[in-house]
MOPAC internal coordinates of N, CA, C and O (Angstrom, degrees):
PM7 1SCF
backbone

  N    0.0000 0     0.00 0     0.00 0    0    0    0
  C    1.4538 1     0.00 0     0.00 0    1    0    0
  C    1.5259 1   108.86 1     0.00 0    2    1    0
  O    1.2310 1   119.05 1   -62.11 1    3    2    1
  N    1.3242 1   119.42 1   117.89 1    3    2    1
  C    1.3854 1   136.93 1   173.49 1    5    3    2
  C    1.4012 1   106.47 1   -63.63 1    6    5    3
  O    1.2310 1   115.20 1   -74.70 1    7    6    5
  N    1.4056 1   126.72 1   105.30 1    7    6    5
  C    2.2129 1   116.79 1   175.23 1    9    7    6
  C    2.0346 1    74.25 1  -101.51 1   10    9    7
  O    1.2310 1   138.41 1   -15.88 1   11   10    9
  N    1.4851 1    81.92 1   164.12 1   11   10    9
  C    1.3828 1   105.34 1   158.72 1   13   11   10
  C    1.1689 1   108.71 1   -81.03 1   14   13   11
  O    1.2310 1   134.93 1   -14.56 1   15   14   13
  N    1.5510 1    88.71 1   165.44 1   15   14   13
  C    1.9842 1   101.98 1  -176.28 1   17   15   14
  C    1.5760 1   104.48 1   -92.02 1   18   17   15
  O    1.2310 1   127.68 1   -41.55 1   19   18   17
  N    1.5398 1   102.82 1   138.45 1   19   18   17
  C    1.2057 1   110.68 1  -161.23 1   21   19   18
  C    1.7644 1   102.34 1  -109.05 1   22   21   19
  O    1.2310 1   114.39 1   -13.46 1   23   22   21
  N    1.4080 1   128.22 1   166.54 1   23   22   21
  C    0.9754 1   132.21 1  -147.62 1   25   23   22
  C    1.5738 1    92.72 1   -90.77 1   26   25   23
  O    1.2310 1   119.34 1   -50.89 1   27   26   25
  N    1.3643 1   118.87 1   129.11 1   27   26   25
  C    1.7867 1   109.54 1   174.18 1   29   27   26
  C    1.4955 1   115.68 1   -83.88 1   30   29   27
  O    1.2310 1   135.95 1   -57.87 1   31   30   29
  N    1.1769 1    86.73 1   122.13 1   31   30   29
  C    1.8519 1    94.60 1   163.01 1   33   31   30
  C    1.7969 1   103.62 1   100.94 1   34   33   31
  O    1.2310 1   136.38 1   162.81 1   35   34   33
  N    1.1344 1    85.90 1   -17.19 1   35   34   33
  C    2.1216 1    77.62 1   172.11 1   37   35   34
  C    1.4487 1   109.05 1  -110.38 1   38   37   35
  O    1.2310 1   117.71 1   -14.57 1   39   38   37
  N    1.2461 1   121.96 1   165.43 1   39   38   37
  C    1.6826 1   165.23 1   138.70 1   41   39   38
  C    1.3858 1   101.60 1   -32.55 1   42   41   39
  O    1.2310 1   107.87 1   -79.73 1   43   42   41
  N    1.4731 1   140.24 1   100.27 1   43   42   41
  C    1.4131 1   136.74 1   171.08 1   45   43   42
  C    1.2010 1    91.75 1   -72.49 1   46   45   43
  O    1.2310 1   139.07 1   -43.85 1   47   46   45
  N    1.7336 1    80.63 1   136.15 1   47   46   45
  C    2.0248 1    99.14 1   176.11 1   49   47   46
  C    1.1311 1   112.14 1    76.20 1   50   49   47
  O    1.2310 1    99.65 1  -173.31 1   51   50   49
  N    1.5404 1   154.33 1     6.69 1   51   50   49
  C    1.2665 1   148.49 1  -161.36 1   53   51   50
  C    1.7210 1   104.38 1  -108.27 1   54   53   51
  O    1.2310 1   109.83 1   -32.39 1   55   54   53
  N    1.0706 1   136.69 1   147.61 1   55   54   53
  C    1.1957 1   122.14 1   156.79 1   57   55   54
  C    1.4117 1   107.80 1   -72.00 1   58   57   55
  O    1.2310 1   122.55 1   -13.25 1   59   58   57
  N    1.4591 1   112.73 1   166.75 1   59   58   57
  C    1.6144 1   110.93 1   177.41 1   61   59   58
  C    1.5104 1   117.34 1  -170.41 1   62   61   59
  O    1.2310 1   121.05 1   -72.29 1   63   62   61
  N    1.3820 1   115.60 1   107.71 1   63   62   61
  C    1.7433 1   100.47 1  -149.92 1   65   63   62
  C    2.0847 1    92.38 1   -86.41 1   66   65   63
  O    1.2310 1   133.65 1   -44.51 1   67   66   65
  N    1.5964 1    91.22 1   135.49 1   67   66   65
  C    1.4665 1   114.29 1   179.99 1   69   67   66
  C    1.3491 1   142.88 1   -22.82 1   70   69   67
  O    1.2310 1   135.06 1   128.45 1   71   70   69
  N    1.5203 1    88.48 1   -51.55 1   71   70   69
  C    1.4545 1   136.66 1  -161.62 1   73   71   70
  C    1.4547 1    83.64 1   -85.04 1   74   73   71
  O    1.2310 1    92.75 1   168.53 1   75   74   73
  N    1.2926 1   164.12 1   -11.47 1   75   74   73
  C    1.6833 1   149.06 1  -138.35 1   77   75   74
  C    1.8146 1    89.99 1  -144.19 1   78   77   75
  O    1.2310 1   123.27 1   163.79 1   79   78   77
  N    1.5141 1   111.33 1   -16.21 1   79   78   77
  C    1.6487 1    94.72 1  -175.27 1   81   79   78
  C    1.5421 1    94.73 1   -70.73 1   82   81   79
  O    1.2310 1   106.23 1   131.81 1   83   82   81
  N    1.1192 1   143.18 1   -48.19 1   83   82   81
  C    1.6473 1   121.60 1  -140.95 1   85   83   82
  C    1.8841 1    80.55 1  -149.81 1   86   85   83
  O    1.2310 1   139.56 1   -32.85 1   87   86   85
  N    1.5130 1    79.67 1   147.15 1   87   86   85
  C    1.8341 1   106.65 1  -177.79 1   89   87   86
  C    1.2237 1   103.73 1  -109.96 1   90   89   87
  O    1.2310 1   129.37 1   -21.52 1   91   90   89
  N    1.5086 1    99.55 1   158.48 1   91   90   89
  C    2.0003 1   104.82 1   171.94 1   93   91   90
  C    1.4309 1   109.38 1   -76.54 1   94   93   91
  O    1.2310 1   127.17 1   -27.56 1   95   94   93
  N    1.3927 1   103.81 1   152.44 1   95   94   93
  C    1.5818 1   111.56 1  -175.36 1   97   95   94
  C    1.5720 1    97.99 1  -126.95 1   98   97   95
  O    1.2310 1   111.38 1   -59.21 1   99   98   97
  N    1.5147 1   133.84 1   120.79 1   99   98   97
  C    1.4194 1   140.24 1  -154.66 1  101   99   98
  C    1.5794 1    98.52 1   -53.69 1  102  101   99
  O    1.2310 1   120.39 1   -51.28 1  103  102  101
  N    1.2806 1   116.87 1   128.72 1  103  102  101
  C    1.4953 1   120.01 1   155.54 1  105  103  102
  C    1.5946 1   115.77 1    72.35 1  106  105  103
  O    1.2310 1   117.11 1  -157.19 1  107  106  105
  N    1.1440 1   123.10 1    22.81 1  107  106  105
  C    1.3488 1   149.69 1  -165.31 1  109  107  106
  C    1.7153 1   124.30 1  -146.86 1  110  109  107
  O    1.2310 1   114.56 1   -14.14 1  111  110  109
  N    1.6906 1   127.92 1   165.86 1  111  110  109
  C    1.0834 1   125.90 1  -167.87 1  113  111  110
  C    1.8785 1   105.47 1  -140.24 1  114  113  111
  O    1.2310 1   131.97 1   -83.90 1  115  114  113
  N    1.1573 1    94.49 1    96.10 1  115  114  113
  C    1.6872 1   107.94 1  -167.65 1  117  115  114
  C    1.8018 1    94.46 1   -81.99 1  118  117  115
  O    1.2310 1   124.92 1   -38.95 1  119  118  117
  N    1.4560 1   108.15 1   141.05 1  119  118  117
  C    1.4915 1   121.88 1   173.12 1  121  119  118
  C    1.3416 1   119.14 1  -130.28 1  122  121  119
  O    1.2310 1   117.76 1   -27.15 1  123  122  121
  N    1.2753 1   121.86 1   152.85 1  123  122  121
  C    1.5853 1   109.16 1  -169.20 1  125  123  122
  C    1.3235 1    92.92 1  -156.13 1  126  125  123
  O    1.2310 1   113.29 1   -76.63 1  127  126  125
  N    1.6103 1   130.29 1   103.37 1  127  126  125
  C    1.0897 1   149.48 1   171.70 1  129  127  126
  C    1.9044 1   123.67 1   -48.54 1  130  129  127
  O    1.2310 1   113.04 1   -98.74 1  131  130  129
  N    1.3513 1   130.75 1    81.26 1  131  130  129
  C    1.0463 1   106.39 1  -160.94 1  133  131  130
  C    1.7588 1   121.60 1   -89.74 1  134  133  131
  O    1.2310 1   126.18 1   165.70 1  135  134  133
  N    1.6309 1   105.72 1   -14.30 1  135  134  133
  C    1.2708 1   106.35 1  -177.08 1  137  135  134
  C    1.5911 1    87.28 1  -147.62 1  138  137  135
  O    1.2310 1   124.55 1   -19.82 1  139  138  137
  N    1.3649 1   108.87 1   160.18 1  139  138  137
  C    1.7505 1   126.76 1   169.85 1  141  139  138
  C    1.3221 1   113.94 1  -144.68 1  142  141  139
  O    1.2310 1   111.14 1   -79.17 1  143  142  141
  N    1.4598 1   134.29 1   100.83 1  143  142  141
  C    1.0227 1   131.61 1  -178.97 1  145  143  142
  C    1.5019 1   112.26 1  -127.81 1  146  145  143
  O    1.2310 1   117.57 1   -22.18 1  147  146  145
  N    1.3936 1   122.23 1   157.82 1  147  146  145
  C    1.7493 1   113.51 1  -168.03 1  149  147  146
  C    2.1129 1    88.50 1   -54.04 1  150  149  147
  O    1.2310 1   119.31 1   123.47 1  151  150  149
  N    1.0162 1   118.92 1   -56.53 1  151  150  149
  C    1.3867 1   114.08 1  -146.04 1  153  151  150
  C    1.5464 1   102.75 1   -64.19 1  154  153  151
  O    1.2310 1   129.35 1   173.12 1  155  154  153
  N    1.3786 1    99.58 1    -6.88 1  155  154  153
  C    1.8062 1    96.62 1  -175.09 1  157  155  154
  C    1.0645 1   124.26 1  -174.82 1  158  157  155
  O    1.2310 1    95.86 1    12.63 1  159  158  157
  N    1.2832 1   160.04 1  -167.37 1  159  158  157
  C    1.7432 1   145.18 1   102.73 1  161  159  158
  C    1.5987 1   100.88 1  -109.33 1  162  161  159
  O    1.2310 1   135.87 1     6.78 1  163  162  161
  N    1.7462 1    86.89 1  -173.22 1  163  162  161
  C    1.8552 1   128.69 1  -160.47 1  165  163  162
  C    1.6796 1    93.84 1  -139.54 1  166  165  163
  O    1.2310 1   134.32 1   -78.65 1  167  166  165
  N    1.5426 1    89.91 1   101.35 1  167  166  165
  C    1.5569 1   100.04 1   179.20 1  169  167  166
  C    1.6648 1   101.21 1  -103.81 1  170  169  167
  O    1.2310 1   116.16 1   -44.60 1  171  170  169
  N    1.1871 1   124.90 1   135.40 1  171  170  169
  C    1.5755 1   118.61 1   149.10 1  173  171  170
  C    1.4761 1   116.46 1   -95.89 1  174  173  171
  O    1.2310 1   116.89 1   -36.64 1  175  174  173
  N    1.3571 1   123.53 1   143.36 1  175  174  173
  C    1.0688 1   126.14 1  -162.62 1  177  175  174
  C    1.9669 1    94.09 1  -129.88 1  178  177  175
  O    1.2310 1   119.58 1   -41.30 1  179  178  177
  N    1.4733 1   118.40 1   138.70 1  179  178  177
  C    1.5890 1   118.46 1   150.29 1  181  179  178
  C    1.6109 1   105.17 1  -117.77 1  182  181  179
  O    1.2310 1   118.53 1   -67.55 1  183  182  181
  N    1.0816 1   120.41 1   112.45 1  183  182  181
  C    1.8458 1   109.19 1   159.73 1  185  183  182
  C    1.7048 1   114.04 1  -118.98 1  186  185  183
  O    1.2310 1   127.73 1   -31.48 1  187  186  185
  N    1.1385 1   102.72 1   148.52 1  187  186  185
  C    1.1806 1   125.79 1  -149.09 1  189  187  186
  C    1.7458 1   108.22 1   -89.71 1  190  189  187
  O    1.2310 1   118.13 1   -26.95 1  191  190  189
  N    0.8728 1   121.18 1   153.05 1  191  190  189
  C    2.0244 1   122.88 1  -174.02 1  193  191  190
  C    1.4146 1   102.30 1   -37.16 1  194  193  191
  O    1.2310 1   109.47 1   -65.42 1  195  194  193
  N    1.4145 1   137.34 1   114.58 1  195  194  193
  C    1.8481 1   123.57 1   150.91 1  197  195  194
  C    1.5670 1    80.85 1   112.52 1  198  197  195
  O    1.2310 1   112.22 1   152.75 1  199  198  197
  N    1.2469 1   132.28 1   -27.25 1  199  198  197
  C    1.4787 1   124.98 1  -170.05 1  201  199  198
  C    1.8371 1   124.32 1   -73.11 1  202  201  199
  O    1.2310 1   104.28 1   -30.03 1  203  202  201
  N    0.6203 1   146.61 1   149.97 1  203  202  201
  C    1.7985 1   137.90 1   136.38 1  205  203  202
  C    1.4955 1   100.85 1  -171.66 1  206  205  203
  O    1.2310 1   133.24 1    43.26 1  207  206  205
  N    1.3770 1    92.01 1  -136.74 1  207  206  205
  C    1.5704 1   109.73 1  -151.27 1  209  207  206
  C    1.4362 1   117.55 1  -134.79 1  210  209  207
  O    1.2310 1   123.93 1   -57.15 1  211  210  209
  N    1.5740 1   110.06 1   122.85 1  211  210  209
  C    1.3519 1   124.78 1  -155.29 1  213  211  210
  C    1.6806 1   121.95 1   -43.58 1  214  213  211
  O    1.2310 1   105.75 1   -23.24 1  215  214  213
  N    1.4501 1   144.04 1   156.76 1  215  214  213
  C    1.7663 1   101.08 1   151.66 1  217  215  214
  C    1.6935 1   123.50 1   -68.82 1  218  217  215
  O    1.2310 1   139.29 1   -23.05 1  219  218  217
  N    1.7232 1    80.20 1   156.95 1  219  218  217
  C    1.6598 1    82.90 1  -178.54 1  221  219  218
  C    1.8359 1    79.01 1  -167.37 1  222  221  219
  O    1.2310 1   136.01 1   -13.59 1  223  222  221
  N    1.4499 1    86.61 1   166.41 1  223  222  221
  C    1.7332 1    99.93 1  -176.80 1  225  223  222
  C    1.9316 1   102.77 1  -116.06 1  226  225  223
  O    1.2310 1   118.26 1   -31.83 1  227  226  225
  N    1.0541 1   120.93 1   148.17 1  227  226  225
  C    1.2882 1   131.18 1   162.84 1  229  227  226
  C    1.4289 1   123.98 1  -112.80 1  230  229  227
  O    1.2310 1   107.89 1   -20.66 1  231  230  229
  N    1.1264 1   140.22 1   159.34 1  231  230  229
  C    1.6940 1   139.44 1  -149.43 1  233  231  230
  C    1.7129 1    85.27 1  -109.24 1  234  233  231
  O    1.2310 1   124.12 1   152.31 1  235  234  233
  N    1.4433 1   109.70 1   -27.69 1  235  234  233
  C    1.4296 1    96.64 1  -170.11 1  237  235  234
  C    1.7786 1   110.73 1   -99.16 1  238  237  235
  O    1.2310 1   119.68 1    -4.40 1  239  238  237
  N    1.2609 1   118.21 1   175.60 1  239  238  237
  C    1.7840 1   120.27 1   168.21 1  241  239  238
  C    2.0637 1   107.87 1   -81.46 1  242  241  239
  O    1.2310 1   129.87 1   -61.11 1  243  242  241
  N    0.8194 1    98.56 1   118.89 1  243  242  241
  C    1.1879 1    83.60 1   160.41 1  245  243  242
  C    1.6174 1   121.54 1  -133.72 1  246  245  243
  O    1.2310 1   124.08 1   -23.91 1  247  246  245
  N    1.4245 1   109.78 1   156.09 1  247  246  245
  C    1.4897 1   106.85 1  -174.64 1  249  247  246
  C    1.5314 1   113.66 1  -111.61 1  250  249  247
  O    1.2310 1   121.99 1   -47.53 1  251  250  249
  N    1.3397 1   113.80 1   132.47 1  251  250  249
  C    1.4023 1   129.67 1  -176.07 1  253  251  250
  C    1.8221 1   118.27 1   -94.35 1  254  253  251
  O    1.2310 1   105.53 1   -50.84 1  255  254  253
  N    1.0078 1   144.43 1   129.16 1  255  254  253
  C    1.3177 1   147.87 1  -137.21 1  257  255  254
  C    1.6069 1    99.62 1  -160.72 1  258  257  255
  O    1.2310 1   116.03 1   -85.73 1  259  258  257
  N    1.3869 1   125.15 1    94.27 1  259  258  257
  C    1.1196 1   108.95 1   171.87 1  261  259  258
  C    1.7179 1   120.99 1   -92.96 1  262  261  259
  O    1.2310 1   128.26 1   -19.12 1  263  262  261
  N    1.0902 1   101.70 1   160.88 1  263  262  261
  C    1.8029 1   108.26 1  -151.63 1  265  263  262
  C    1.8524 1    98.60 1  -107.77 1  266  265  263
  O    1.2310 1   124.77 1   152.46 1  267  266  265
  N    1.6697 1   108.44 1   -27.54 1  267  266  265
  C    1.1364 1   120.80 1  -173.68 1  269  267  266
  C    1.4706 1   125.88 1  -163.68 1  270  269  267
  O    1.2310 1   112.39 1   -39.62 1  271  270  269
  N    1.2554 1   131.97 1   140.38 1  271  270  269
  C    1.7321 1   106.31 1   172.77 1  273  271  270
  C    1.5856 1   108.98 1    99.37 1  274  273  271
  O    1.2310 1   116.10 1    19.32 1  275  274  273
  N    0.9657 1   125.01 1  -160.68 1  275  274  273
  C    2.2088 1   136.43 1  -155.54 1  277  275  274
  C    1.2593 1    92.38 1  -162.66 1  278  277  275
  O    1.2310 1   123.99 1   -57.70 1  279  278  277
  N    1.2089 1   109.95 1   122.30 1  279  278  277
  C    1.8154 1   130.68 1   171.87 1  281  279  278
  C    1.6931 1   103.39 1  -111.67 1  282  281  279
  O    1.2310 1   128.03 1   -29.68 1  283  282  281
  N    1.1906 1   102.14 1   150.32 1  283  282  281
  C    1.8814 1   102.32 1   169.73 1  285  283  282
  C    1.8668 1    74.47 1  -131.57 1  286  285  283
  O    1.2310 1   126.90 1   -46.44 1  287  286  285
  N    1.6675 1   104.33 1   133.56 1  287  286  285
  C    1.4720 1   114.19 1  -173.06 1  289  287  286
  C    1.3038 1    92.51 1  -155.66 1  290  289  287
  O    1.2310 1   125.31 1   -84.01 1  291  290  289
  N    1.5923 1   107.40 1    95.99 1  291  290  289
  C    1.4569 1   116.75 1   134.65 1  293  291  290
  C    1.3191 1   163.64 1   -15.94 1  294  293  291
  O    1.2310 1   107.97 1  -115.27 1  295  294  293
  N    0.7443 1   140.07 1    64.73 1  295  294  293
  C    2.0651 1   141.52 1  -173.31 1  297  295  294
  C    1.3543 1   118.07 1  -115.51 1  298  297  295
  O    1.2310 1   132.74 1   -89.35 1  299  298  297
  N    1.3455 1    92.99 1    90.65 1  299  298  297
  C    2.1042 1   102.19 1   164.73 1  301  299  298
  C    1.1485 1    81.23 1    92.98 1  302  301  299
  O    1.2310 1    97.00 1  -143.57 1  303  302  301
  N    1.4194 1   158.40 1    36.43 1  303  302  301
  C    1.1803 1   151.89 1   177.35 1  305  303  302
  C    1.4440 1   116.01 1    64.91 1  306  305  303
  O    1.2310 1   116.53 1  -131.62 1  307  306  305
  N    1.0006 1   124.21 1    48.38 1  307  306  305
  C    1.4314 1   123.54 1  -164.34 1  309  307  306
  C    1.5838 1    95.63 1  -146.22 1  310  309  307
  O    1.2310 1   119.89 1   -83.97 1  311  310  309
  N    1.7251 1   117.81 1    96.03 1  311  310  309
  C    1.3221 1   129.83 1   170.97 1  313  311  310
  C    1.4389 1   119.02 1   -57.57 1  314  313  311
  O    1.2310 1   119.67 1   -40.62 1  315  314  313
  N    0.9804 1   118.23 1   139.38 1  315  314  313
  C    1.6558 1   138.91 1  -158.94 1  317  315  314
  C    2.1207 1   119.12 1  -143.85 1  318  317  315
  O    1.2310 1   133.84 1   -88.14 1  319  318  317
  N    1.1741 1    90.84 1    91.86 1  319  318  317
  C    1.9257 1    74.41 1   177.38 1  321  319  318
  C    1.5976 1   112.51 1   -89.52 1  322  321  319
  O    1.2310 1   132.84 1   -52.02 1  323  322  321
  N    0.6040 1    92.79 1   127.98 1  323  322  321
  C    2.0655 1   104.14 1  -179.84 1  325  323  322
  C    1.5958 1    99.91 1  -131.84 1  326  325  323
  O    1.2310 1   135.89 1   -57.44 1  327  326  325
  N    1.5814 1    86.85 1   122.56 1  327  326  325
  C    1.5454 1   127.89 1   162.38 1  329  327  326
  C    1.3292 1   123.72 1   -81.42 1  330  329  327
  O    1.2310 1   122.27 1   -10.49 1  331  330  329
  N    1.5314 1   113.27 1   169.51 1  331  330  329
  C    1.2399 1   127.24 1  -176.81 1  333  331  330
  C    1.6939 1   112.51 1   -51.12 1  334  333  331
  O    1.2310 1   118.09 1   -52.88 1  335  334  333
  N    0.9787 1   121.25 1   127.12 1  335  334  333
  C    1.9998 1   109.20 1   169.78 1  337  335  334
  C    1.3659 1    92.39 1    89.74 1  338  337  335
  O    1.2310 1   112.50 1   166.23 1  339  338  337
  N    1.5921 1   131.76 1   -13.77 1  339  338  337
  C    1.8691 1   100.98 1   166.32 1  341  339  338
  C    1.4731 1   106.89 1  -107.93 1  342  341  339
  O    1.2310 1   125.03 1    -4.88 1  343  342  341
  N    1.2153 1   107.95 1   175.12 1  343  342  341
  C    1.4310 1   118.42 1  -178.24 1  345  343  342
  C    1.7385 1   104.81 1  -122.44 1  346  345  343
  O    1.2310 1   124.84 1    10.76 1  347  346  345
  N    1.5888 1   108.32 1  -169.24 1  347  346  345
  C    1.4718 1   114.88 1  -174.11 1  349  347  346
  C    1.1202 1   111.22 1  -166.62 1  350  349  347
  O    1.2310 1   105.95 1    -9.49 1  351  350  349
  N    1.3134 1   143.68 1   170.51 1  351  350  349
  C    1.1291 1   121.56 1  -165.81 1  353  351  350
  C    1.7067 1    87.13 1  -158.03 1  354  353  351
  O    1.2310 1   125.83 1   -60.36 1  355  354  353
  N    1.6158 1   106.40 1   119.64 1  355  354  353
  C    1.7258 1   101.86 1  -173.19 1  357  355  354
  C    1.6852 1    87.16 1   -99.69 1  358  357  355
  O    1.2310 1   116.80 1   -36.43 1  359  358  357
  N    1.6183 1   123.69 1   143.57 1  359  358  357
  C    0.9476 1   124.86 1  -154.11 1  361  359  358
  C    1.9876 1    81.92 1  -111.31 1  362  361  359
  O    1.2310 1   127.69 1   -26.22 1  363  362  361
  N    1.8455 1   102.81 1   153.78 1  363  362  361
  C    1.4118 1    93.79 1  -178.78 1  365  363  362
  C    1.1946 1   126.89 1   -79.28 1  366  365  363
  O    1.2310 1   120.21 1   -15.24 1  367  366  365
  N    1.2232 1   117.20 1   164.76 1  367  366  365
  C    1.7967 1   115.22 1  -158.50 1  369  367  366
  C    1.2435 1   126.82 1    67.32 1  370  369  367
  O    1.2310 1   121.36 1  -163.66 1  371  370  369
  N    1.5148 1   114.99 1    16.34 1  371  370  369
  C    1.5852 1    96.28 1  -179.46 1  373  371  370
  C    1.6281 1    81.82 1  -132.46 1  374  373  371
  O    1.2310 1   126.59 1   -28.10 1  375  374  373
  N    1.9712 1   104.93 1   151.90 1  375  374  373
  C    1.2189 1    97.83 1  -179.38 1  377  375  374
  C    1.4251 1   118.28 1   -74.95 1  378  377  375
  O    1.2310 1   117.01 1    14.77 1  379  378  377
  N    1.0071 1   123.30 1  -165.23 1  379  378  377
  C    1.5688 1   130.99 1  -179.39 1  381  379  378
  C    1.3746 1    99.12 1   170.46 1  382  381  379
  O    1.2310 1   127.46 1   -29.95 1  383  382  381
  N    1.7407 1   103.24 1   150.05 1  383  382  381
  C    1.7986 1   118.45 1  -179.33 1  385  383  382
  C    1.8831 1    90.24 1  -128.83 1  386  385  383
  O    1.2310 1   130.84 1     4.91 1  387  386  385
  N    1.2184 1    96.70 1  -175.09 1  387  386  385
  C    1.4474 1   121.72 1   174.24 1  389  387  386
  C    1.6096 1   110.92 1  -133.78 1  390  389  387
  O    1.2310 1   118.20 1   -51.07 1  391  390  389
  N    1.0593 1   121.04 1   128.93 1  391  390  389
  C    1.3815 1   115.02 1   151.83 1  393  391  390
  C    1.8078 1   127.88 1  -140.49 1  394  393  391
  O    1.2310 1   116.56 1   -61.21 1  395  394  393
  N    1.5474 1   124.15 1   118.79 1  395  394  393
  C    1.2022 1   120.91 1  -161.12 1  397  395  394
  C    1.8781 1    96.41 1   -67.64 1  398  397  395
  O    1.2310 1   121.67 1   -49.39 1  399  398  397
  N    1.2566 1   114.41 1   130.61 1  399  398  397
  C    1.5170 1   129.79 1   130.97 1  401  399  398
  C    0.9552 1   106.60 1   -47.32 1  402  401  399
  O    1.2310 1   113.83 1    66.59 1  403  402  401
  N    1.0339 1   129.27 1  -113.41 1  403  402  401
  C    1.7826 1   138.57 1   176.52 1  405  403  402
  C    1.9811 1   101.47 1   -72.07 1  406  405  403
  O    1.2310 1   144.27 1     9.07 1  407  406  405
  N    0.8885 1    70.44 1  -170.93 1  407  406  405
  C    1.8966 1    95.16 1   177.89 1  409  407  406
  C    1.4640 1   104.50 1   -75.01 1  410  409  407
  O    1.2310 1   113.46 1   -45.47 1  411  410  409
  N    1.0121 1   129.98 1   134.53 1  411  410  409
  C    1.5650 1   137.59 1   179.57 1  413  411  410
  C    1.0542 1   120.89 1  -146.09 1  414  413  411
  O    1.2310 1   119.11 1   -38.85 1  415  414  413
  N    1.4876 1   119.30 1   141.15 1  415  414  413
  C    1.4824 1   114.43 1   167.36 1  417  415  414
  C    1.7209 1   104.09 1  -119.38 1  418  417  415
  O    1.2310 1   129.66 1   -18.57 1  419  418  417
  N    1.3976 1    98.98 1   161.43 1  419  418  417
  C    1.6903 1   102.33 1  -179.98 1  421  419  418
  C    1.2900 1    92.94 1  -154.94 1  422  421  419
  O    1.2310 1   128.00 1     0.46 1  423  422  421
  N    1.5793 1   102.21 1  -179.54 1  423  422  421
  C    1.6167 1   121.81 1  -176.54 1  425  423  422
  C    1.6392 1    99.03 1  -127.05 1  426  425  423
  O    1.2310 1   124.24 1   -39.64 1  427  426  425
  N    1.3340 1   109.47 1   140.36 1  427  426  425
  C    1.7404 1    98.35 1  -178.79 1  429  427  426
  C    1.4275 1    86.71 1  -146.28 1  430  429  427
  O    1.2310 1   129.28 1   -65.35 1  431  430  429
  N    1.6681 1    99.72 1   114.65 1  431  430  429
  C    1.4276 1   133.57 1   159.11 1  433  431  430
  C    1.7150 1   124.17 1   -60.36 1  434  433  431
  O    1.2310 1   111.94 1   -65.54 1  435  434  433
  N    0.9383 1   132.80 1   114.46 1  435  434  433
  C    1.8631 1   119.58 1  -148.44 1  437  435  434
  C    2.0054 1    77.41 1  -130.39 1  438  437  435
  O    1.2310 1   122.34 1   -64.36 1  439  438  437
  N    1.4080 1   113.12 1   115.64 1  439  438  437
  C    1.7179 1   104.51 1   166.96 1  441  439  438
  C    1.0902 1   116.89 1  -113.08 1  442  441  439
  O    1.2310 1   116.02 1   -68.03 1  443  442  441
  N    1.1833 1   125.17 1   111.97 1  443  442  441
  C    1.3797 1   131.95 1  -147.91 1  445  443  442
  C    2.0134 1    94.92 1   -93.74 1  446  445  443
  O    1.2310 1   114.72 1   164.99 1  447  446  445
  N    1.4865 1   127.62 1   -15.01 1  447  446  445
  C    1.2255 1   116.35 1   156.38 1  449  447  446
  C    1.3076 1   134.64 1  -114.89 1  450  449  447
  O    1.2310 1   120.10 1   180.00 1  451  450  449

């Protein structure tokens, strides 16, 4: 019997605010996987002041949503600061980096169709 894939680490049906699953860890970039499905996943991300993530390109779009904190986020070379409450959307094939200003957390939507 085939079940669907169920969301890791949460309560089906519960509300559950985002920002409270995973804490910053000093000088490091904590991730917490909340869903994996062929068409996509639901990553939570915390990175920490001076921290992020190298460039690199992905085949898919994905959308970035920060939950808390100042991002400087890259695409095609084109610097971007995004705050708490906006989102972004790195389009696929083009590179893009991350880098925390402060400490930040976000949610990054990956749609794999």
């Amino acid at each position: 019997m085939n079940l669907p894939a169920k969301p890791k680490g949460l309560q089906p049906a519960q509300p559950t605010k985002m920002a409270e699953l995973l804490n910053y860890q000093e000088g490091t970039i904590v991730s917490r996987e909340l869903l994996k499905k062929p068409s996509g996943n639901v990553t939570l991300f915390a990175i920490d002041e001076g921290e992020g993530l190298s460039e690199h390109t992905s085949p898919y779009d994905a959308l970035v949503q920060l939950l808390e904190g100042k991002a400087e986020i890259t695409v095609d070379g084109e610097v971007h600061t995004v705050g708490e409450g906006e989102i972004m959307l790195l389009p696929a094939g083009q590179p893009h980096a991350l880098k925390a200003i402060e400490s930040f957390k976000m949610m990054l939507t990956m749609i794999r169709s």
